[in-house]
Wavefront OBJ file of the C-alpha trace (Angstrom):
o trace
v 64.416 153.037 135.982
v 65.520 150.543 133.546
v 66.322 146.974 134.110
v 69.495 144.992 133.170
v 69.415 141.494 131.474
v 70.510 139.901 135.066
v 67.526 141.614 137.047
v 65.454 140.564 134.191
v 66.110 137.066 134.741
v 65.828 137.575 138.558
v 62.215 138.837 138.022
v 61.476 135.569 135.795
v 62.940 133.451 138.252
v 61.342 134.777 141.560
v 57.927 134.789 139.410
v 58.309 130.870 138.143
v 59.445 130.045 142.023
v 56.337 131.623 142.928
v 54.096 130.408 140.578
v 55.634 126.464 140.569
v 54.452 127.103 144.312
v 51.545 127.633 144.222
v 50.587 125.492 141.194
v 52.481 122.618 143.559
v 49.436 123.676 146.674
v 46.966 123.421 143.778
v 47.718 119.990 143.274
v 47.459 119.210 147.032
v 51.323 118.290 147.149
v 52.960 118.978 150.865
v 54.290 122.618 151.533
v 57.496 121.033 151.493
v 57.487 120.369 148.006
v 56.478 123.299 147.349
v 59.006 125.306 149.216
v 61.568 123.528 146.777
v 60.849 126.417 143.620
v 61.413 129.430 145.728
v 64.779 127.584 147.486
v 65.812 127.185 143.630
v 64.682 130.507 142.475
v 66.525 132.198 145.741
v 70.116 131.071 144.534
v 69.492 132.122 140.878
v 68.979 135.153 142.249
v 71.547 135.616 144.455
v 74.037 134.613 142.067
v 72.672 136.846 139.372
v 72.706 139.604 142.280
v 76.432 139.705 143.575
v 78.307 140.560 140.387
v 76.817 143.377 139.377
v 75.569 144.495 142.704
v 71.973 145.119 141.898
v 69.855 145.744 145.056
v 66.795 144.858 143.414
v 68.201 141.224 142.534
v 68.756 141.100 146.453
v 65.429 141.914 147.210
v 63.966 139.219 145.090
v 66.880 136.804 146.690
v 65.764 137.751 150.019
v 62.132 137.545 149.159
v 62.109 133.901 147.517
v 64.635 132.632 150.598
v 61.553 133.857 153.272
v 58.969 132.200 150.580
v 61.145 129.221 150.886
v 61.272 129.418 154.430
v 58.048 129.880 155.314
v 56.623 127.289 153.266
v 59.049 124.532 154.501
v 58.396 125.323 158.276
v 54.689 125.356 157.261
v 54.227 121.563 158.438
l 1 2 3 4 5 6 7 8 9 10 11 12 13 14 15 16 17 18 19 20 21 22 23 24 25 26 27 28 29 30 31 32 33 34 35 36 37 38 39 40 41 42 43 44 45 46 47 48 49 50 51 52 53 54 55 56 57 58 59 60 61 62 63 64 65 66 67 68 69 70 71 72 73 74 75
């Protein structure tokens, strides 16, 4: 399987939402903060997902939005 350029940058963007989050815990910030990286990293995603149609860009949308959710709820 080889990746395109746009799943490429979904794979960098679900990895810095996920890694901004949990460097935001680290630093004893509220879960609500935190949730704001995989919220951000959820629409880059999705936007990079829809033209081309790449499933695997969905799954990473899909993933970050629960992150997202979960984490802002978590209060």
């Amino acid at each position: 399987m080889t990746l395109t350029g746009a799943e490429l940058i979904a794979i960098a963007t679900s990895g810095w939402g996920l890694l901004s989050a949990v460097l935001t815990l680290a630093l004893k910030e509220s879960s609500r903060d935190a949730s704001l990286y995989p919220f951000i990293a959820a629409v880059v995603c999705f936007l990079v997902a829809v033209p081309p149609g790449s499933y695997f860009s969905g799954a990473l949308f899909v993933g970050s939005l629960m992150l997202g959710v979960f984490l802002y709820r978590d209060e």
